[in-house]
C-alpha positions in Angstrom: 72.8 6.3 63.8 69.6 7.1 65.6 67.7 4.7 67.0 70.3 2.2 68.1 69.1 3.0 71.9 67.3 1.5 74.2 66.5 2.1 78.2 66.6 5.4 80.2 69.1 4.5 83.4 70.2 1.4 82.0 71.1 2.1 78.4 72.2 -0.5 75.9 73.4 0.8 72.1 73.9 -1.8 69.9 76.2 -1.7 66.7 77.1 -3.3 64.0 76.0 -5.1 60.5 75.2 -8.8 59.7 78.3 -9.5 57.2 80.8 -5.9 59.2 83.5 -7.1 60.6 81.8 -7.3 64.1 78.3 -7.0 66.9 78.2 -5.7 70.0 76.7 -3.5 72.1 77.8 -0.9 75.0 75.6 -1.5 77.9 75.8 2.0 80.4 74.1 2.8 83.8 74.7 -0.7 85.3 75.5 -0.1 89.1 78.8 -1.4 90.5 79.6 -4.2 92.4 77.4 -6.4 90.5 79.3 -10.1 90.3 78.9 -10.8 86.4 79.5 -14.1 85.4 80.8 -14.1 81.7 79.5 -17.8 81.2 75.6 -17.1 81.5 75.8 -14.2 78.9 78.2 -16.7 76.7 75.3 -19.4 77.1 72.2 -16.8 76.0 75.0 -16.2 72.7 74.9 -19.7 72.3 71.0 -19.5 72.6 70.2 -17.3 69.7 73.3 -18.4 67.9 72.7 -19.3 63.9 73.2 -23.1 63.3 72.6 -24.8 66.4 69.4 -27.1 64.6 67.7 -28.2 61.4 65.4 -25.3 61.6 67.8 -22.0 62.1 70.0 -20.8 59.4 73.3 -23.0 59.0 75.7 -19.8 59.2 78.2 -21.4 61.4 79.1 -18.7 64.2 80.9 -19.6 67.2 79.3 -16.0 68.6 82.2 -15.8 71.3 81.5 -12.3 73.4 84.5 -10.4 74.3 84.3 -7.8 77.1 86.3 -4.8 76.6 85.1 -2.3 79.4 82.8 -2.2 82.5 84.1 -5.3 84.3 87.4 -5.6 86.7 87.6 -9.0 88.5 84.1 -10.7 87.8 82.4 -7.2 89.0 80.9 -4.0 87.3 82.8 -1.2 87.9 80.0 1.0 87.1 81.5 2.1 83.5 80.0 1.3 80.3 80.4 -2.3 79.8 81.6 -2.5 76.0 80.8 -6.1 74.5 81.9 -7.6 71.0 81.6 -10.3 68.7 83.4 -10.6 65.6 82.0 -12.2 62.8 83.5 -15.0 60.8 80.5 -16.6 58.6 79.5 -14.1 56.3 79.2 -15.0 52.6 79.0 -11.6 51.0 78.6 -12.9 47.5 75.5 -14.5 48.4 74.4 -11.1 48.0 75.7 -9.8 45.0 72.9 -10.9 42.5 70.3 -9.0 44.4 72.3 -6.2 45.6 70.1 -3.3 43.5 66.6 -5.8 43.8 64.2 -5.1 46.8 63.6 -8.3 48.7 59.9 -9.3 49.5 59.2 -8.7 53.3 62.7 -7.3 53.8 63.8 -3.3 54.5 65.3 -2.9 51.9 63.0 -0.7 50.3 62.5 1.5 53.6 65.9 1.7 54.5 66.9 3.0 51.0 63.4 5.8 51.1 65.1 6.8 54.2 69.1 7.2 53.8 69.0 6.9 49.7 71.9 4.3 50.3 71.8 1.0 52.5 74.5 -2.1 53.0 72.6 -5.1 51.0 75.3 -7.8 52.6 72.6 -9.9 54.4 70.7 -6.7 55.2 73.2 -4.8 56.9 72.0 -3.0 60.0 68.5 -4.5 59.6 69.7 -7.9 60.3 68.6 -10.0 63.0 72.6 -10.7 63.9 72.2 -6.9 65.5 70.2 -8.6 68.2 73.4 -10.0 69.4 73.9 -7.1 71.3 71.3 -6.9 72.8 71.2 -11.0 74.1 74.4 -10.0 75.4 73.3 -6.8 77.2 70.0 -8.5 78.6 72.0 -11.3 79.9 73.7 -8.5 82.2 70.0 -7.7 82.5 69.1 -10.8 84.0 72.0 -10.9 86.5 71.2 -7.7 88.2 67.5 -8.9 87.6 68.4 -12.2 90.0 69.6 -9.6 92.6 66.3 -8.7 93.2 64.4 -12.0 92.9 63.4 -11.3 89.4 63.3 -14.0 86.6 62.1 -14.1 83.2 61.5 -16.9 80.5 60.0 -17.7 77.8 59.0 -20.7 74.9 57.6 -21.2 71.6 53.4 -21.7 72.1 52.6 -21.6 68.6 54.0 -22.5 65.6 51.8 -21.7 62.1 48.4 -23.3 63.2 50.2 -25.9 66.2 49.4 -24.9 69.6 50.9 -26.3 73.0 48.6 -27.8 74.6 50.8 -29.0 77.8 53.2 -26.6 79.6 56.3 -28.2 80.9 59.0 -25.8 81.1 61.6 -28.1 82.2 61.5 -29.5 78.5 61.8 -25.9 77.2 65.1 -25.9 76.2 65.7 -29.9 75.4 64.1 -29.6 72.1 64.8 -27.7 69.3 62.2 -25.5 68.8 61.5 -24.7 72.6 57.8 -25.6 73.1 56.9 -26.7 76.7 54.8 -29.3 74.9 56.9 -32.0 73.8 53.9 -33.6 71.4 53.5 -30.0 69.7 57.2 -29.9 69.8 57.7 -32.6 67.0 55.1 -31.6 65.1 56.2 -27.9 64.8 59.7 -29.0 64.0 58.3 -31.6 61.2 56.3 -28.7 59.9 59.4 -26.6 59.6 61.2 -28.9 58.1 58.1 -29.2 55.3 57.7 -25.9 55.0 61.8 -25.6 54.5 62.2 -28.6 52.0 59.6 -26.4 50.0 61.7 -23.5 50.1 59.1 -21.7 52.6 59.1 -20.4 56.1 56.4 -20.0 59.0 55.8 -17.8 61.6 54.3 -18.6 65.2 53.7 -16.8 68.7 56.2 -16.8 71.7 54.5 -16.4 75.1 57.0 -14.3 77.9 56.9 -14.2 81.7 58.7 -12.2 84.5 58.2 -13.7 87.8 59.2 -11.9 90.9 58.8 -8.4 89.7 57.7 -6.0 92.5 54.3 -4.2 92.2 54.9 -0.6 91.5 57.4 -0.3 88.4 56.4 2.3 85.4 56.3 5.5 84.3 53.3 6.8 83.6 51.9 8.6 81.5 53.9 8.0 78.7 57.0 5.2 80.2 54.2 3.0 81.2 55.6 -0.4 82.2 53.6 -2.0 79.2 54.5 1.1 76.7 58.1 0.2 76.8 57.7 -3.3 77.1 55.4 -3.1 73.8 58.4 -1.0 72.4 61.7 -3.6 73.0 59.5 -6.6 71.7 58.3 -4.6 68.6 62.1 -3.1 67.9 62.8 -6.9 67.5 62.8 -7.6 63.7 60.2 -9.7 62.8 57.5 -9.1 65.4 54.2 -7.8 64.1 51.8 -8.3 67.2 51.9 -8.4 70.7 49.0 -9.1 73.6 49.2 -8.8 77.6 47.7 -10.8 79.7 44.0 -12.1 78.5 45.1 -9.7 75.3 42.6 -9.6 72.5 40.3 -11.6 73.9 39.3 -8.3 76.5 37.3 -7.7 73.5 34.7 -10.1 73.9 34.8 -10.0 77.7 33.0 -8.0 80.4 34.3 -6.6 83.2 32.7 -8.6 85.7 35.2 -11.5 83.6 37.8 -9.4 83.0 38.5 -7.7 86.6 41.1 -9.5 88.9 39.8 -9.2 92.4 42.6 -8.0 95.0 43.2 -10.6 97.7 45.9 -11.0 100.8 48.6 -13.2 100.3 49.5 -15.7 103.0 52.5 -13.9 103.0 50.8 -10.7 103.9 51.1 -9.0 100.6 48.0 -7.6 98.4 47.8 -10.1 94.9 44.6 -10.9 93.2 42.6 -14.0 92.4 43.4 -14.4 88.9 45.3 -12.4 86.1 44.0 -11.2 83.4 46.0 -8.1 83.3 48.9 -9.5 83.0 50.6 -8.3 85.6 50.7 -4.8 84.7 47.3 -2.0 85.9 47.7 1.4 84.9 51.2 1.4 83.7 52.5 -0.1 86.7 53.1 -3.3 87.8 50.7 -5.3 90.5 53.5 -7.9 91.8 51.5 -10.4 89.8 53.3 -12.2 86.8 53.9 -10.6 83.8 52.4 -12.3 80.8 52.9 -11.3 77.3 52.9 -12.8 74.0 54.5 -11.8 70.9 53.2 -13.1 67.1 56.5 -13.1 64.8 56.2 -13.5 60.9 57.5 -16.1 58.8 61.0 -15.0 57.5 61.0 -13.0 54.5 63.9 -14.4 52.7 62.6 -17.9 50.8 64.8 -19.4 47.8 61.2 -19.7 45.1 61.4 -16.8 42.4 59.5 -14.0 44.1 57.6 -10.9 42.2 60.0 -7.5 42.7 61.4 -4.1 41.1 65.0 -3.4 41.0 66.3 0.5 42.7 64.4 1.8 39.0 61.5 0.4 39.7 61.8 -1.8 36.8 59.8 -5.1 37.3 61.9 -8.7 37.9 61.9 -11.7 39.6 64.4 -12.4 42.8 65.4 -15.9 44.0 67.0 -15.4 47.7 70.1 -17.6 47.7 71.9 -18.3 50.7 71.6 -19.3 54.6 68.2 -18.4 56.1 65.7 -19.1 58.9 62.8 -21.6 58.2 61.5 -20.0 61.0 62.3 -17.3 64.0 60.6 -18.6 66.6 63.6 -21.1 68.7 66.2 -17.9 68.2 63.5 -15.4 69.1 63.0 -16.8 72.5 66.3 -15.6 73.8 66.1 -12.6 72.6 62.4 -11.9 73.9 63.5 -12.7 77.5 66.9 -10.4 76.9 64.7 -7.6 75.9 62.0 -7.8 78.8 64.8 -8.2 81.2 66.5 -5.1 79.8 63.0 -3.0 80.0 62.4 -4.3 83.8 66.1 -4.1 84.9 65.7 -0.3 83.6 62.6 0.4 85.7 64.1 -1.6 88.8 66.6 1.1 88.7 64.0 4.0 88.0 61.9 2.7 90.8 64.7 3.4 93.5 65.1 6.8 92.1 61.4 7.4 92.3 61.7 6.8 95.9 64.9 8.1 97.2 63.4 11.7 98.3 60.5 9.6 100.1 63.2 7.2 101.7 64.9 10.2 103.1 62.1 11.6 104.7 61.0 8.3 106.3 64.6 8.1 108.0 
């Protein structure tokens, strides 16, 4: 199917449907030699996995990855690395009810303007289970990332109108709903458990950062750094807005606000003062942190008699049955930092083709 691509040198295809027999992905263009340990792309899986608290979806998944290709003795060989998980939880019949009805929020609709047939098992290929793949490809991401002093991580800075006021990150990833504000953190999940006891859902903002990362990689014009960035976190379902750096509030700023002056490091390196770029001018990236926040919706799929048409377009009411998300927001943050990792681990490898005829001349 089209579109189940991502990166230019390093190129991750995901496959796969929410209640198939199996997820995965085929990860290609990672260089040799890299030591891959199989544990730290197990623990991101257990990171997004469904029903590790009160607010994700109770499917119970064990999500154990299974390397078929790529890797020969804890190292890449440099072949496409072909990972799999096989599904055990799926309830088809959940489904059966509402298999001609078009869900509220979901893709149902689209996906049936577009291809005139769709799998309605738990969405099929519009699940979020497909992310799987790529949490699992990102975590590969992240190791070739580490190579080169590169780091990303994110948290949950918002959830429906509560805002983290402190940031701690070493309590990121001791509470359930990954704030770095461990106040906020009990009020979000209380909220979420409200909003779930009356059969609703809420939506929030996750805030990403990439520490590390070299100034000078993008594409311009069109592979700006930022452009493809912008296009893994909105290829994650559920996203609807994203902002870099100071973001939307540019638009109430001047320049003489919004400019970072350029500085020398103590270490000798050109930075600037502050950042309200975000780490990115022109496409390319300045070697300051990049800062980006993503605004996901509430999950469509709520168990209250919801307004519809059936495949005829004859009017009815749909009650979602079933295991579902109260909110995104504690899943998405894995897969936010799997999908910038994957977008800068590409570039890090474009970068040193961008070069090569320039390192040649210089020896």
């Amino acid at each position: 199917m089209a579109g189940s691509s991502f990166g230019t040198v390093l190129r991750v295809t995901t496959y796969g449907e929410s209640h198939g027999p199996a997820v995965g992905c085929i990860l290609d263009g990672c260089p040799s030699g890299v030591a891959l340990d199989v544990s730290i792309i197990q623990h991101e899986l257990d990171r997004r996995r469904v029903g590790q608290s009160k607010v994700s979806s109770q499917r119970k998944e064990p999500d154990e990855v299974q390397i078929l290709s790529g890797v020969f003795e804890g190292r890449t060989t440099g072949t496409p690395i072909h990972m799999v998980v096989f599904n055990q939880d799926a309830k088809s019949h959940h489904y059966s009810n509402i298999k001609d009805l078009y869900r509220p929020g979901h893709a149902d609709y689209t996906w049936d303007a577009k291809y005139g047939f769709r799998d309605h098992r738990g969405g099929g290929r519009s699940s979020a289970r497909e992310t799987i793949g790529r949490v699992a490809a990102g975590a590969v991401a992240k190791q070739i990332l580490a190579h080169a002093g590169i780091s990303v991580i994110a948290w949950v800075s918002q959830c429906a109108h509560i805002v983290a006021q402190i940031h701690d990150e070493s309590i990121i990833e001791h509470n359930i709903m990954r704030c770095p504000d461990p106040v906020a953190a009990e009020q979000m999940i209380a909220l979420v458990d409200e909003a779930r006891k009356n059969l609703d859902s809420l939506g929030g903002i996750v805030e990403i950062r990439a520490r590390g990362v070299p100034a000078g990689l993008g594409e311009p014009v069109f592979d700006k750094l930022q452009a493809d960035i912008a296009k893994a976190m909105f290829s994650i379902p559920a996203i609807k807005g994203l902002e870099f750096g100071a973001g939307f509030g540019v638009a109430t700023m001047r320049a003489s606000e919004h400019n970072d002056p350029f500085v020398r490091q103590p270490d000798g390196s050109i930075g600037t003062q502050s950042n309200h770029h975000g780490g990115i001018l022109g496409g390319i990236s300045t070697g300051q942190e990049i800062v980006l926040r993503i605004a996901a919706k509430p999950p469509a799929s709520i168990a209250r008699p919801q307004e519809t048409v059936d495949k005829d377009g004859n009017p009815t009411t749909i009650e979602i049955v079933g295991r579902h998300d109260p909110t995104v927001l504690p899943r998405l943050v894995p897969i936010a930092e799997a999908m910038l990792a994957l977008t800068l681990a590409d570039h890090l490898l474009r970068q040193r083709l961008a070069r090569l005829a320039w390192d040649n001349h210089d020896a």
